[in-house]
VEXGUMI-701209 format. One record per residue: residue in one letter; x, z, y of N, C-alpha, C in turn. Coordinates in steps of 0.001 Angstrom, whole numbers, plus 524288, in hexadecimal, padded with zeros to 5 digits. Example, Ala and Ser with C-alpha at 12.3 -4.5 7.8 and 13.67 -1.06 7.14 Angstrom:
2
A8338681E787E9C68300C81E787EE6C8339081E787F31CS8323281BA87F7368356681BE47FBDC8326481EBE8001E
This chain:
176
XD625EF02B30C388D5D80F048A0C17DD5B22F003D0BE23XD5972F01370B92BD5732EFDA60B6D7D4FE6EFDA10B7F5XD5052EF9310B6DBD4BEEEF5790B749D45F4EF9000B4F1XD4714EFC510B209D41B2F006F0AF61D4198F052D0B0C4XD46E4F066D0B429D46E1F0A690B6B7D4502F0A230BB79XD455CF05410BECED41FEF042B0C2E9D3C05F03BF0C256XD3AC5F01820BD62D3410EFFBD0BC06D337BF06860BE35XD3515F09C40B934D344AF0FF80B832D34F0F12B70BE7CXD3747F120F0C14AD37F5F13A30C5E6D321CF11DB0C7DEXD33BFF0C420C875D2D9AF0C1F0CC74D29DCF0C9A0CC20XD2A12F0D060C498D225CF10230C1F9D23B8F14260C3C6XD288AF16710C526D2683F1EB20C717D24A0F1F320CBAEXD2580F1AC10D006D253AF1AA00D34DD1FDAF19580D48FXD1E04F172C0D1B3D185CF14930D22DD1330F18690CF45XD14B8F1A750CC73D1248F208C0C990D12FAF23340CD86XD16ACF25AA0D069D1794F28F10D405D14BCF27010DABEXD1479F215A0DB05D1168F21FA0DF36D0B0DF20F60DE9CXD09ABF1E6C0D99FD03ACF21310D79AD0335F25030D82FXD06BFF29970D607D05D4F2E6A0D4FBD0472F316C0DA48XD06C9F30160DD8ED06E2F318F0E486D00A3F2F9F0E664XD0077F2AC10E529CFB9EF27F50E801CF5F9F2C640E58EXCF77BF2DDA0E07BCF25FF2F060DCF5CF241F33E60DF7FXCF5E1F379D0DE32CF5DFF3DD70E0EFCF471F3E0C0E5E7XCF4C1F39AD0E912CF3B5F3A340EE1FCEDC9F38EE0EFFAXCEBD6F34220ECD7CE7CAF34C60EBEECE230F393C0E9ACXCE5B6F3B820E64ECE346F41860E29DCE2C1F450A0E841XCE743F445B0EC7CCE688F4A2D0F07FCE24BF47F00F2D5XCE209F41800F596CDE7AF40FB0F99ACD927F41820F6A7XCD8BCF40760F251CD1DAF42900F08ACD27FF47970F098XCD5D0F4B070EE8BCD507F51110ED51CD4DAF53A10F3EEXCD7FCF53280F766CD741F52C20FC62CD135F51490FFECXCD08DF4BB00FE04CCADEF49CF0FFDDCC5B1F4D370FC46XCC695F4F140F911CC374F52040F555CC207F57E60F7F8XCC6F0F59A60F9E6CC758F5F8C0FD46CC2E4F5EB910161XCC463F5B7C104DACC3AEF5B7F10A88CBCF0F59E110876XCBB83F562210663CB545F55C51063CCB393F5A5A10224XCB4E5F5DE30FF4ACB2F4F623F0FD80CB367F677E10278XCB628F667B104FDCB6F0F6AEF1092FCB2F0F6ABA10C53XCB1A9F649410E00CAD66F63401111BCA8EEF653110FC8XCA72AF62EB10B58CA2C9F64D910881CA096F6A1110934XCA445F6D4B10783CA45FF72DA105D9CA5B7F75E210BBFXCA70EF73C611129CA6D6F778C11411CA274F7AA71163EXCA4E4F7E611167BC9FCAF83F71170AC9B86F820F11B6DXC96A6F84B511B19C93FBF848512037C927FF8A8D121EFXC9370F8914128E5C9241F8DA512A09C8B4AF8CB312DC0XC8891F8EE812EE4C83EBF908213284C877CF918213923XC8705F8F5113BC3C88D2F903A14102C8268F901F144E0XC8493F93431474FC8153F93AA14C27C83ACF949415133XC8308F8FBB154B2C85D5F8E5E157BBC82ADF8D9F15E47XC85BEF8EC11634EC8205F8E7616675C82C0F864E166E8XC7DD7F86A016740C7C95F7FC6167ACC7F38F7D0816C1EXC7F93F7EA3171ABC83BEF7BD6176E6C87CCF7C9A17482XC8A07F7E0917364C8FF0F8041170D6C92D6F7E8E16D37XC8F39F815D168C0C91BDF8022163EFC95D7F83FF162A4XC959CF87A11654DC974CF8CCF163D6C94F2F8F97160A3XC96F9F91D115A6DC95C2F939615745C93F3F993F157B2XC9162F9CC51584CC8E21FA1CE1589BC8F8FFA4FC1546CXC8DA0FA17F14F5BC8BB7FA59914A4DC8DDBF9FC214762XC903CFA032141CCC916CF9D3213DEAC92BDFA00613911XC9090F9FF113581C9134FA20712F57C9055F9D8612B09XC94D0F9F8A126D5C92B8F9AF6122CBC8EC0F9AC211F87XC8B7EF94F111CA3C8937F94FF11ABDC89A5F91BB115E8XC85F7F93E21133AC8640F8DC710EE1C81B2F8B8310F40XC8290F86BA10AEDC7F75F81E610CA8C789EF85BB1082AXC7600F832D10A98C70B3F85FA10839C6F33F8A8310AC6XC72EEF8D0110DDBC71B2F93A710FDAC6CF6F9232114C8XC6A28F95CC112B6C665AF970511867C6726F9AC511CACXC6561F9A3012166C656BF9C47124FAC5FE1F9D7B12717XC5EA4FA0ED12B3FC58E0F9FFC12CFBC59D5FA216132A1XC56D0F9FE4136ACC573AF9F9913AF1C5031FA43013C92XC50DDFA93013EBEC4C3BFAC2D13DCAC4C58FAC54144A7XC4658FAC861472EC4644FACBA14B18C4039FAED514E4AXC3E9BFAF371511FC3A82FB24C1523FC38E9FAD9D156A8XC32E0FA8EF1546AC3249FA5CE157CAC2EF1FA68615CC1XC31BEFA39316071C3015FA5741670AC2972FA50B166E7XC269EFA042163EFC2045FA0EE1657DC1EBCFA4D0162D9XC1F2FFA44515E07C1C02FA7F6159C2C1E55FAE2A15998XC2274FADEC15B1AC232FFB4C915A8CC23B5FB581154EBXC25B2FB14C15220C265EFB40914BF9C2CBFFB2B514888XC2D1CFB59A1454FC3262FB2B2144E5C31C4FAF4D14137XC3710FAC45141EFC383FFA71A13E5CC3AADFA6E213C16XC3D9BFA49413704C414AFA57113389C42B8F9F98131ADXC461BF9C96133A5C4742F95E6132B0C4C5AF977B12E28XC4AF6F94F1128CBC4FCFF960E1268FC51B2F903F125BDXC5748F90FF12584C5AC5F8A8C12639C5D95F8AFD1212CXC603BF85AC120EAC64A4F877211A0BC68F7F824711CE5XC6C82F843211BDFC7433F80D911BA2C71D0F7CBF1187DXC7383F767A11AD3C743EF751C116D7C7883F7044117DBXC7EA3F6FB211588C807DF6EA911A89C819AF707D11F31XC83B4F6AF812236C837FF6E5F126E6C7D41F6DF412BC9XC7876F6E65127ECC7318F6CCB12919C6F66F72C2127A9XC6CDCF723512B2EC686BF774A12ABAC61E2F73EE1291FXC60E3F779312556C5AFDF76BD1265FC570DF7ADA125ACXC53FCF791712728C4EE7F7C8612711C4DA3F7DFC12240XC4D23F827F11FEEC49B4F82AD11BF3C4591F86BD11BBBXC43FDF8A1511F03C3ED0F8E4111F4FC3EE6F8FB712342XC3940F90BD12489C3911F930C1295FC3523F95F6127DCXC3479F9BA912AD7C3257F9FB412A04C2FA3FA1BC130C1XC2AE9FA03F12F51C286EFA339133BCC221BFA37F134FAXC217CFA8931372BC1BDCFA8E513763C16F0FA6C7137ABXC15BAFA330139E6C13EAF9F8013C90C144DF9A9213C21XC1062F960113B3CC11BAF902813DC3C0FF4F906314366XC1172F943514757C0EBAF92A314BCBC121DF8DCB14F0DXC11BFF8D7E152E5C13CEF886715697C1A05F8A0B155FFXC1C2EF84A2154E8C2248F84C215601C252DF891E15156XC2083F89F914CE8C2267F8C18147DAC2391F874C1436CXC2848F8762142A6C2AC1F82B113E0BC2582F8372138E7XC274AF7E8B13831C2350F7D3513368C2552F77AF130CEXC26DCF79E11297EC284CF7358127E2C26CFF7459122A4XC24CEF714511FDFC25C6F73AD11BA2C20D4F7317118CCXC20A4F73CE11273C1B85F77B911292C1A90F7B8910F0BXC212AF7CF310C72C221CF808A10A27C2226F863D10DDAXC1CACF87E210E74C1C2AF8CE6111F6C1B2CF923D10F9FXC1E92F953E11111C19B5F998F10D30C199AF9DD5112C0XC15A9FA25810F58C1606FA6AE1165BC16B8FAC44111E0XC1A60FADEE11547C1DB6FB41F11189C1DCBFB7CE11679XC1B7DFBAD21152CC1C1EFC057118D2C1B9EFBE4711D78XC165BFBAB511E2CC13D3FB8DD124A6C17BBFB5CC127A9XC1AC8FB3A9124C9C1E71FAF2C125D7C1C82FA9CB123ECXC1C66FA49512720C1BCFF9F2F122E9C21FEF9ECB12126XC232FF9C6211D72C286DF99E311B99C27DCF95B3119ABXC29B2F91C411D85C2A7EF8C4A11BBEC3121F8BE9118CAXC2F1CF8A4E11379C3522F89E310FD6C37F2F848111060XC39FAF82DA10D80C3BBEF7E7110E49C3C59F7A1410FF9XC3C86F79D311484C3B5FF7639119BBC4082F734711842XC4470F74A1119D7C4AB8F716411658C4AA7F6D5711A61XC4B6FF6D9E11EF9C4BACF697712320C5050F6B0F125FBXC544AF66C812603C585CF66F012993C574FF66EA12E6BXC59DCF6A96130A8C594DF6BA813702C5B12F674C13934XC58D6F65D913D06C59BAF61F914216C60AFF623514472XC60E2F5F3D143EEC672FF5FE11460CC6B5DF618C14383XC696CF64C813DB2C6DE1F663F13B49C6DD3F6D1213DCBXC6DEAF6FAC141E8C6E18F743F14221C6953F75E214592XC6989F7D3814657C651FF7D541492AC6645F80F514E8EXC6136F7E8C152CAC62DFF80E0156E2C5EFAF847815816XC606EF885815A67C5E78F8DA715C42C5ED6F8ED9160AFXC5B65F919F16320C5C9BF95EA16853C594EF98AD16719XC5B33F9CC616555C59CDFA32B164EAC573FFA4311691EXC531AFA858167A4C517EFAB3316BE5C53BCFAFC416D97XC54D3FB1D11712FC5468FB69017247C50B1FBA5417316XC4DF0FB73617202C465BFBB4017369C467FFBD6016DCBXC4623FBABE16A34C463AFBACA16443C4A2AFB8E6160A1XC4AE6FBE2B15C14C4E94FBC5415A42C4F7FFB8331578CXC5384FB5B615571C56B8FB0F5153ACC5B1AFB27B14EC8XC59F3FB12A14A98C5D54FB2DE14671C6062FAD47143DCXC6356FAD9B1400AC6694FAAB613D3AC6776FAD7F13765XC6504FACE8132F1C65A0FAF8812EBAC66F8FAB2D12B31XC6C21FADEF12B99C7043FABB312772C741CFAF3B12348XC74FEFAF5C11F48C768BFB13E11BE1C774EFB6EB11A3FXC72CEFB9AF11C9CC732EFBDF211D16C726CFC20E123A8XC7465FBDD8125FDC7658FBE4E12A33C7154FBD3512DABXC70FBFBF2D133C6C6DFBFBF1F13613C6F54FBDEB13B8AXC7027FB8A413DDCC720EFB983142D8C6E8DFB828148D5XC6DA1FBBF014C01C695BFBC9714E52C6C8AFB8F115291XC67EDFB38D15358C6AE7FB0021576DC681DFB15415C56XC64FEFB37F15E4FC6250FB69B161A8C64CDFB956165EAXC6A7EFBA41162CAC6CDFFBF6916677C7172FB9E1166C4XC7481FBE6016B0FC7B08FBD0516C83C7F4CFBBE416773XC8154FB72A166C5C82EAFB2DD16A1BC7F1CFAF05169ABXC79C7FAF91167EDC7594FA9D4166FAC736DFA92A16A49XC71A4FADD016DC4C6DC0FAD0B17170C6CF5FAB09175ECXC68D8FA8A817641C67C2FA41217BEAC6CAFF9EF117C44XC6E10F9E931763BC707DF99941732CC6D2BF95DB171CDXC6D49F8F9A17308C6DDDF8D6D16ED7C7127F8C1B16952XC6E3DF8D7C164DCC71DEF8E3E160ADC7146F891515BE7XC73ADF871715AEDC7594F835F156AFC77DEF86AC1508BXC71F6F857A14CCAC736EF88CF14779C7765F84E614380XC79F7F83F714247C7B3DF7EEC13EACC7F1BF817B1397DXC8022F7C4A136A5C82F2F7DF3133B3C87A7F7B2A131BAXC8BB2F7D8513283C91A1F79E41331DC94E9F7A6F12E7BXC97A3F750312B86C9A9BF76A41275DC9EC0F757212951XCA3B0F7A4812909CA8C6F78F2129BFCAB2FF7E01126C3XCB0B9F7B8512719CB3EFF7F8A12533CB81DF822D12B87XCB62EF7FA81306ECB8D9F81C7133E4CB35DF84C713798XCB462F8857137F6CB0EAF8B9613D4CCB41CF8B5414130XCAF79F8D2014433CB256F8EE814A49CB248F892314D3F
């Protein structure tokens, strides 16, 4: 073998294992690129879960910004209530509450208020809930709702009732 046929050999050889190092490099970003866009972008669902447990009840998906409202008929006042929440993340917050009355143990934040059809409505309160999710025990004396996307799920009755319940909101791409 001559002497420029070896140089020529071992430049192919040396192109060819750049060429390996670079492509391999190109997968682990295009690879590392997947996995943190997947992250990002996994769905969220609304779960409602009994709180000792952690057994899931009720779970539907949501998107980020969607509201929900939690409607309920309060034990002093005898009037109903209407708490609406919004996704944001996997974080809830407050943003209106709707109800008759400031009497005792009636929420109040705010001072964007207005009163519509003998209702006060405090608007944009925009306060993250305590803990990240919210906890409930329904009454059975009075009803207990969940209004979400159309949907209406009365936590009042069977399987919610005489539960403690944990509302939250979980991003994954695995259930169950």
């Amino acid at each position: 073998m001559t002497s420029s046929k070896k140089v020529h050999e071992s430049s192919n050889k040396k192109t060819l294992c750049f060429r390996n190092v670079f492509l391999s490099l190109i997968g682990v970003v295009l690879i590392s690129c997947l996995v943190i866009l997947l992250y990002v972008y996994r769905p969220s669902y609304l779960v409602v879960a009994e709180y000792e447990t952690g057994e899931t009840l009720y779970e539907t998906r949501v998107d980020q910004g969607e509201r929900f409202a939690i409607t309920y008929i309060h034990s002093v006042e005898r009037s109903p209530v209407k708490e609406v929440f919004e996704v944001r993340n996997e974080e809830i917050y407050t943003m209106e509450s709707h109800t008759e009355s400031f009497g005792a143990g009636m929420p109040y934040n705010g001072e964007d208020v207005e009163m519509k059809n003998g209702k006060f409505i405090i608007r944009n309160i925009d306060r993250k809930v305590h803990g990240g999710s919210l906890k409930v025990r329904p009454s059975s004396v009075f009803p207990h709702h969940i209004e979400i996307g159309g949907s209406t799920i009365t936590i009042s009755e069977a399987p919610y009732s005489g539960k403690n319940l944990e509302i939250k909101v979980v991003r994954t791409y695995f259930k169950g």
